[in-house]
C-alpha positions in Angstrom: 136.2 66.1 49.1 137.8 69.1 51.0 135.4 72.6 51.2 138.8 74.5 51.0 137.2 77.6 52.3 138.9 80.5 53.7 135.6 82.6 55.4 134.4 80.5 58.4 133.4 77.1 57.5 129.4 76.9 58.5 127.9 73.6 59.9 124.2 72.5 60.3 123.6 70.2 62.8 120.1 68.2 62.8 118.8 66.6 66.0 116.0 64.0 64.4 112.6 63.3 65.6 112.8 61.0 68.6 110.5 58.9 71.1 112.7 60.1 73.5 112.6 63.7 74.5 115.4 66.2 76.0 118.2 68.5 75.0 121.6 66.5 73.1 124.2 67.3 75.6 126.6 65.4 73.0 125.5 68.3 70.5 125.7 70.7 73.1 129.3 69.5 73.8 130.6 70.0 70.0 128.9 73.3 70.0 131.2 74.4 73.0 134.0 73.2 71.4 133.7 75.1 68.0 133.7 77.9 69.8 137.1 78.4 69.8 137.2 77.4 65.9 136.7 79.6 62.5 133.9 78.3 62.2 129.5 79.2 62.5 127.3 76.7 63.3 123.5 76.4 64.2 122.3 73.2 66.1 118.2 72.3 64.0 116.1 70.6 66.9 113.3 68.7 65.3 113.0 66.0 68.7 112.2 69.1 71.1 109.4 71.3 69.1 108.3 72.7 72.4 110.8 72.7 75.4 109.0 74.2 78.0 106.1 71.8 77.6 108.0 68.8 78.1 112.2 67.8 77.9 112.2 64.5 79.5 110.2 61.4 79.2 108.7 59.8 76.2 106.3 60.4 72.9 105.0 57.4 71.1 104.5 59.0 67.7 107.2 62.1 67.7 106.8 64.6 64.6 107.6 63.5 61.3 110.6 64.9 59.8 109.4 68.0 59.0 111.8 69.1 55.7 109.9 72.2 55.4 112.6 73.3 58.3 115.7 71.8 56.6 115.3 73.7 53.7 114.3 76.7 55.6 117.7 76.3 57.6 120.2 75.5 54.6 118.3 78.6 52.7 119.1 80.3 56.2 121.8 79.7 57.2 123.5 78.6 53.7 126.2 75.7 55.5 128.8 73.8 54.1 128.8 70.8 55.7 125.7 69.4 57.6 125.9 66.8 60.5 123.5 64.5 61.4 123.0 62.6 65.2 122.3 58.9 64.2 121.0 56.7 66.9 120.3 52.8 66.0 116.5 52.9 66.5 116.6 55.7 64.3 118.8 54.3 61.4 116.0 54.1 59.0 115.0 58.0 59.7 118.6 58.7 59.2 118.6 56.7 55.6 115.5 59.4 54.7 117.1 62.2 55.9 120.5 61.5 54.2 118.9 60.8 50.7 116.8 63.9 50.8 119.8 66.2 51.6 121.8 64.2 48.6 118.6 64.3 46.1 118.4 68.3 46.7 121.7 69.6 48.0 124.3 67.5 46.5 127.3 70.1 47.3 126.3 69.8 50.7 129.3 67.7 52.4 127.0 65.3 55.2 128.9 63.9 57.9 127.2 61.4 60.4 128.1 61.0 63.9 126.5 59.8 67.6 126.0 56.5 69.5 124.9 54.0 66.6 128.5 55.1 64.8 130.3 53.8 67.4 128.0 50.1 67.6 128.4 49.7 63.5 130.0 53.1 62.2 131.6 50.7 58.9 128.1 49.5 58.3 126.3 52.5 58.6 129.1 54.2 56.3 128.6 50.9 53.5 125.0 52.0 53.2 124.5 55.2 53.2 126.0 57.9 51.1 127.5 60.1 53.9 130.7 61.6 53.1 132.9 62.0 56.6 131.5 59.2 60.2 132.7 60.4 63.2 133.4 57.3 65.7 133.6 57.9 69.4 134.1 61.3 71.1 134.0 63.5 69.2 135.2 66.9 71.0 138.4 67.4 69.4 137.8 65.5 66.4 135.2 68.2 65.3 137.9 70.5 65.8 140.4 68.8 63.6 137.5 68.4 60.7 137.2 72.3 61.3 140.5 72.5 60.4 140.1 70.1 56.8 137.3 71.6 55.9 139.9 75.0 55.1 142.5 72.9 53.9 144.8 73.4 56.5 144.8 69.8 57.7 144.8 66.3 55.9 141.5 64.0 56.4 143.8 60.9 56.7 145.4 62.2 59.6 142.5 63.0 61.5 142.0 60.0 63.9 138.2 58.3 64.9 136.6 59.2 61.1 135.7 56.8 58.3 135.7 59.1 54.7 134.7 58.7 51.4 136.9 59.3 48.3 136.4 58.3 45.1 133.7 56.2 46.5 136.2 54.3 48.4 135.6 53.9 52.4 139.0 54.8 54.3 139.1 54.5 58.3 141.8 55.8 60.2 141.5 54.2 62.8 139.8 54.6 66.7 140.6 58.3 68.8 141.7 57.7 72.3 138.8 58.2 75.1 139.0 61.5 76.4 140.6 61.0 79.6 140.6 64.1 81.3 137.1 65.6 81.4 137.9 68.2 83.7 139.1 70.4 81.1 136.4 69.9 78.4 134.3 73.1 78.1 130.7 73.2 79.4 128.5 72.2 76.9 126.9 75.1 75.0 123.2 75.3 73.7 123.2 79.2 73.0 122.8 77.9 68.8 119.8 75.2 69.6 117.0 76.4 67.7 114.5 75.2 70.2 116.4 77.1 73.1 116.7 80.4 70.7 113.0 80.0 70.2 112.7 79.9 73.7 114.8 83.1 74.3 117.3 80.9 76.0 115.3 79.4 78.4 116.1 75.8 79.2 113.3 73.9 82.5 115.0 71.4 82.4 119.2 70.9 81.8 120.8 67.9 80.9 124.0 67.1 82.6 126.7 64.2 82.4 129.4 63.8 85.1 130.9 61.0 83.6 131.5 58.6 80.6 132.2 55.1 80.3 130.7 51.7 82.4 133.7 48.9 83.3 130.2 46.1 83.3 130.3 43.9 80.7 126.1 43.0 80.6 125.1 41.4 77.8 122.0 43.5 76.4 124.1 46.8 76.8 125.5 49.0 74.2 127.6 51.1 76.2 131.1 50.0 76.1 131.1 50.1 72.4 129.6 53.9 72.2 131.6 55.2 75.8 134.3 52.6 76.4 134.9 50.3 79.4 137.0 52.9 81.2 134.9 54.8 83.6 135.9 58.6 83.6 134.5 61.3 85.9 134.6 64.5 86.6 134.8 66.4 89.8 132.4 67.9 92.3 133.7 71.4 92.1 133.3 71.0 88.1 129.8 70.2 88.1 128.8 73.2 90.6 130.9 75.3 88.2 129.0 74.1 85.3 125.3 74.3 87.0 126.4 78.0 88.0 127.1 79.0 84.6 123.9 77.0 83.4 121.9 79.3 86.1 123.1 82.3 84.8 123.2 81.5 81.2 119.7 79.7 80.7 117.7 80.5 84.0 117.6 76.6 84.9 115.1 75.5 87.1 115.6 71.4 86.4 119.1 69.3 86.1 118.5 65.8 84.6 121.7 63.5 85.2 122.7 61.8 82.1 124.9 58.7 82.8 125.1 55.4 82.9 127.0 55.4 86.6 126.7 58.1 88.4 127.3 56.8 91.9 130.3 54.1 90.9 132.0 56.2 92.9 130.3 56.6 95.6 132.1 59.4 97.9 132.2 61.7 95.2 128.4 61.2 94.0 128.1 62.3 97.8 129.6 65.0 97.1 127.7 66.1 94.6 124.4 65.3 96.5 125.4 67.3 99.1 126.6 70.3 96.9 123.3 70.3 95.2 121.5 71.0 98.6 123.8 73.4 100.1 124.2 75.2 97.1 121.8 74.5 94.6 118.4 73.6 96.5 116.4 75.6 94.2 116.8 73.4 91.3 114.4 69.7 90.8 116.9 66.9 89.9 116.3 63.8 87.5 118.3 60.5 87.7 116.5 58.9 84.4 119.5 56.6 83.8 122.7 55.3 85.9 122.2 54.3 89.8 124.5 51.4 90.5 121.5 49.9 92.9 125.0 48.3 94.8 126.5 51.5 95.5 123.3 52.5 97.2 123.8 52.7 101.0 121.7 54.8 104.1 123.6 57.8 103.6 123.2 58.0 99.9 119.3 58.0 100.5 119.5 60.5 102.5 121.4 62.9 100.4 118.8 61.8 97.6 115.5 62.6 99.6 117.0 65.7 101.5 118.1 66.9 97.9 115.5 68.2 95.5 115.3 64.5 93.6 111.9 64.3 91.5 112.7 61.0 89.9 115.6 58.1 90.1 115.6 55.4 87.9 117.3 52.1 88.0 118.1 49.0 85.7 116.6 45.7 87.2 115.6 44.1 83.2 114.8 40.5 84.8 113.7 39.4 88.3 115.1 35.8 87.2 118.2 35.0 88.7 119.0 32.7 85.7 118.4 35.3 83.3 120.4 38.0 85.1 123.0 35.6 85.7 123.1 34.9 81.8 122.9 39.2 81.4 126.4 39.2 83.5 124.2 41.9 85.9 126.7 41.1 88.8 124.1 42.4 91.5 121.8 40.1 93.4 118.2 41.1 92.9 118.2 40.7 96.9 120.3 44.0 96.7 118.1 45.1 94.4 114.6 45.4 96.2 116.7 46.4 99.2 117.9 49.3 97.7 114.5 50.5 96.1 112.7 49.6 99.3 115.0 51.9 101.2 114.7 54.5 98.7 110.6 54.4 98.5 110.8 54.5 102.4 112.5 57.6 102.6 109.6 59.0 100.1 112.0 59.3 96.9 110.1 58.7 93.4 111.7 55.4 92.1 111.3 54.0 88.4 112.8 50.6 87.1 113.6 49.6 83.6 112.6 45.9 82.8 113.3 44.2 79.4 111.1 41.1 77.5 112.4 38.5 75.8 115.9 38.1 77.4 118.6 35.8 76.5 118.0 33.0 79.0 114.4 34.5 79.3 111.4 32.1 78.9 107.2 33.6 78.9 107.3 31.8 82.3 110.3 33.9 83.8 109.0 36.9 82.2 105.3 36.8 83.8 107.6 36.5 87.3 108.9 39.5 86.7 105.8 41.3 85.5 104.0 39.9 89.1 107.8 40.8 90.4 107.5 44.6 89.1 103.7 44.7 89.8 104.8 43.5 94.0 107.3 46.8 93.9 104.6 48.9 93.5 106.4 51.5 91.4 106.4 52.9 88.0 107.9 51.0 85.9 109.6 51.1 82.1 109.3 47.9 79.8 111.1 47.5 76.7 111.6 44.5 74.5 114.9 42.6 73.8 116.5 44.3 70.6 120.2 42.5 69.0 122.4 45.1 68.2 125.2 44.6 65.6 128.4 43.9 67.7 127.0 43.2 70.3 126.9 40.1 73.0 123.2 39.7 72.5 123.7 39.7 68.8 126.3 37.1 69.1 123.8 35.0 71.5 120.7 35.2 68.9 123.0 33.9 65.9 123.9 30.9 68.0 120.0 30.5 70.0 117.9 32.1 68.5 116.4 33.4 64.6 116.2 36.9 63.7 112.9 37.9 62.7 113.5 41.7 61.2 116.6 43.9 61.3 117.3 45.9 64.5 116.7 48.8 61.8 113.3 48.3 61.4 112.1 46.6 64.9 110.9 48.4 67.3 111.0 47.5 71.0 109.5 50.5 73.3 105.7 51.2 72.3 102.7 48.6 71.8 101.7 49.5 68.4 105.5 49.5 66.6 106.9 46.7 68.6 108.1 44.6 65.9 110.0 41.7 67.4 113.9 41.6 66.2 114.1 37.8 67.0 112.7 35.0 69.3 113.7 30.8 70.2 112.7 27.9 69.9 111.3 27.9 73.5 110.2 31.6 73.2 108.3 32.1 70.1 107.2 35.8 68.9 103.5 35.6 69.9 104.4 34.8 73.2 106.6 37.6 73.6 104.2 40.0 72.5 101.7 38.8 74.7 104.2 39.0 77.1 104.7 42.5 76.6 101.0 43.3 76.5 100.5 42.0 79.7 103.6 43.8 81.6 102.4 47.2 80.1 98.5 46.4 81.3 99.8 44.5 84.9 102.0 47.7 85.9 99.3 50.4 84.2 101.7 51.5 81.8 99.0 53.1 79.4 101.4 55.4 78.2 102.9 52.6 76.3 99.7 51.5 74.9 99.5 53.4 72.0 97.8 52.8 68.3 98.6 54.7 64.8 94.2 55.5 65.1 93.4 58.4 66.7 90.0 59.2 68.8 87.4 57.0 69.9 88.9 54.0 67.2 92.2 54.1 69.1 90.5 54.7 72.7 88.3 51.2 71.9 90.6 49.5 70.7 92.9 49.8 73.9 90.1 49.7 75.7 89.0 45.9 74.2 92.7 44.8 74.8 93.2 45.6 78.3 89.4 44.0 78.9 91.0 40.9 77.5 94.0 41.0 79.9 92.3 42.5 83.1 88.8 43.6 82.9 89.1 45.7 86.6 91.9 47.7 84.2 89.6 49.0 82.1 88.1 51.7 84.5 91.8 52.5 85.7 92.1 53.3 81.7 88.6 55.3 81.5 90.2 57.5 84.3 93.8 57.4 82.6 92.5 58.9 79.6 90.2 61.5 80.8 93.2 62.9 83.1 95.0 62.8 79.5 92.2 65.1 77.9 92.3 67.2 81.0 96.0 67.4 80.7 96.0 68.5 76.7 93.2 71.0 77.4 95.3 72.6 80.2 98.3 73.0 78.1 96.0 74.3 75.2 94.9 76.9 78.2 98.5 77.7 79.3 97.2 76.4 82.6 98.4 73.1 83.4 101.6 74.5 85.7 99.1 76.5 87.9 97.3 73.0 88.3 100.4 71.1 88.7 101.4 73.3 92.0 97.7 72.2 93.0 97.3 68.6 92.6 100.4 66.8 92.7 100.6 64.0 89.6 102.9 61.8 91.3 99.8 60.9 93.7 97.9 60.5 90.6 100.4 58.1 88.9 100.5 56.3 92.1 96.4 55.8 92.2 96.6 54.5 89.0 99.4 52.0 89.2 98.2 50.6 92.7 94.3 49.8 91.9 
């Protein structure tokens, strides 16, 4: 299976379509560290199309795989080996994507790697046709595989892979957790063809300052993808990093990418404090990974006196059954303390909630929709989703019934949200209903979306939110004329003139408060 080559070894990466928007720091990471190796490389970015319209947030119907670009990159860039980012929601996508490359470039070696590898890499590798799965890290295994690919290193002894031979699987076995982050490279997106298309511009910069969670909750995947072990890295390596990111890319926006950022709390003060000392010119994101426990008086103030846009924080049940049965291990008490303390110094706070819990009932869940709706705060809803290997799968087999495969549920937006399972005590139109009403209750409209487009798809969100809440339905009119507004703006080139203007966090706030 080896390519044998002696000329540098060239490698394709494809970032998929994705509901989720933003730079792949994991990418970005692999790309630093091939770098150093005889090797060329170019990263394909079909999720961003257009990063300095948007690089955070959402989209309920991204592109389509648009192959038109593949083939334009392998007649390009002519590589050896493509590698492909697989993330469970996307493992269908994935299948597509694979097959095509197999149906029209068959000499093309494919290796697969990312998050869902590391939830169910043996399953993923059974049903596809990919030749080399990378499991785990994967900073110095891509190195190694660098090495294989010219024949001057064995696959077999090349640890954190599963590889194809003879159409016979061989693992060999999991790679160590990288330990020592501190002397990692800074992730490079110099070969991102969305950043090249934007001359190497990048608004807004993703950034991770550590891996790992030591929490064992139940709906979580990740221990399996990052390991229990939490790993950080030090104040005076992230200011190194957003330095270089300042010079190289002209940043004006750093989005922290973690699952625990402040687990440690003195040195997430540290960092705070760096970023207004030092670097109070940049907008900063906490989408993911507040510990709302580690939160204390002088951590808000480091996060309002700091340039914070947005934090985000997991609450996923107000039940205190259900979050007992989640192993959350932080009273919800705590909870509304900390994000009551945080909206009081005047920081923008988001939750994540989840349906359909294990433990969860419709009862519990219409708690925690009035719970969510009390907070008066933006909110994110998603329903429950059983992930192979998982706790939660483990809990549905004994509970529950699975109604599709987490492959082909869906569990974010209205009009895909196919349910993955339900109980006895919890059937599927109940959940759904449940859903409904959490996404119309908190005025999440953004998550109300239909496969129609125009007036079909306006009316027919329109009729279901009248159903719910009729007083919603002129919150909606005014949603979706500000969404018009919004798309003519960015047709005009004007919508960051209006932005400095008319603030849209007082907007979102209107709307989620009448």
């Amino acid at each position: 299976m080896g390519i044998g080559v002696k000329e540098k070894v060239k490698i394709l990466f494809i970032d998929q379509p994705s509901q989720s928007l933003g730079l792949h720091n994991g990418l970005a990471m692999l790309a630093a560290m091939l770098n150093s190796c005889n090797c060329e490389f170019y990263i394909l970015d079909l999720r961003n199309l257009n990063i300095n319209v948007d690089t955070t947030g959402f989209v309920a119907f991204p592109k389509p795989i648009d192959y038109d670009k593949i083939r334009e990159a392998i007649a390009r860039f002519s590589p050896q080996v493509i590698g492909i980012s697989v993330r469970s929601t996307l493992f269908n996508q994935t299948k597509e994507i694979v097959f095509f490359l197999k149906s029209n470039f068959p000499d093309i070696l494919i290796m697969a790697g990312g998050s869902h590898m590391g939830i169910d890499g043996d399953g993923f590798m059974n049903e596809l046709p990919v030749d080399i799965g990378v499991i785990g890290e994967a900073e110095f295994t891509i190195q190694e595989l660098c090495l294989y690919f010219q024949g001057e290193k064995k696959i077999s002894s090349i640890k954190g892979i599963i590889y194809r031979e003879n159409e016979n699987l061989f693992n060999t076995g999991p790679r160590d957790f990288i330990n020592d982050l501190e002397n990692l490279p800074f992730p490079s997106f110099d070969r991102f063809s969305s950043v090249m298309a934007n001359k190497g511009f990048i608004p807004s910069y993703p950034i991770v300052t550590s891996r790992g969670c030591p929490y064992s909750c139940t709906f979580c995947l990740s221990p399996l993808v990052s390991g229990k072990k939490w790993r950080s890295r030090s104040p005076e390596s992230i200011a190194g990093e957003l330095d270089y990111a300042k010079r190289a890319y002209k940043i004006k926006r750093v989005n922290f990418m973690e699952d625990n950022f402040n687990l440690d709390l003195e040195r997430a003060k540290k960092i705070l404090t760096l970023m207004i000392t030092k670097f109070n010119d940049l907008v900063i994101d906490f989408l993911a990974g507040l510990r709302v426990e580690m939160i204390d008086d002088e951590f808000v103030r480091l996060i309002a006196d700091s340039k914070v846009k947005c934090v985000a924080m997991g609450i996923e049940s107000a039940d205190d059954e259900v979050r007992k049965c989640l192993r959350k291990g932080v009273s919800i008490e705590k909870t509304v303390d900390s994000i009551k303390k945080l909206k009081k110094a005047g920081v923008n706070t988001q939750t994540f909630f989840i349906i359909g819990l294990p433990g969860s009932t419709y009862e519990k869940d219409l708690y925690s929709i009035k719970f969510a709706k009390e907070l008066g705060i933006s909110t994110y809803w998603t329903i429950a989703n059983a992930y192979p290997n998982t706790e939660m799968m483990r809990w549905v087999s004994n509970n529950g019934r699975f109604l599709s495969d987490y492959k082909t549920s869906s569990m974010t937006f209205l009009d895909e949200a196919t349910l993955n399972f339900d109980t006895v005590n919890y059937p599927a139109g109940k959940r759904k209903e449940a859903f409904e009403r959490a996404l119309i209750s908190t005025r999440r409209f953004d998550r109300l979306e239909y496969s129609e487009r125009g007036i079909r798809r306006h009316l027919k969100i329109s009729r279901l939110i009248f159903h719910y809440e009729k007083k919603a339905v002129i919150v909606y009119q005014i949603y979706a004329a500000l969404i018009f507004i919004r798309r003519i703006l960015l047709k005009l080139n004007l919508y960051n003139l209006v932005v400095k203007i008319v603030n849209p966090t007082f907007v979102k706030r209107f709307i989620l408060n009448f």
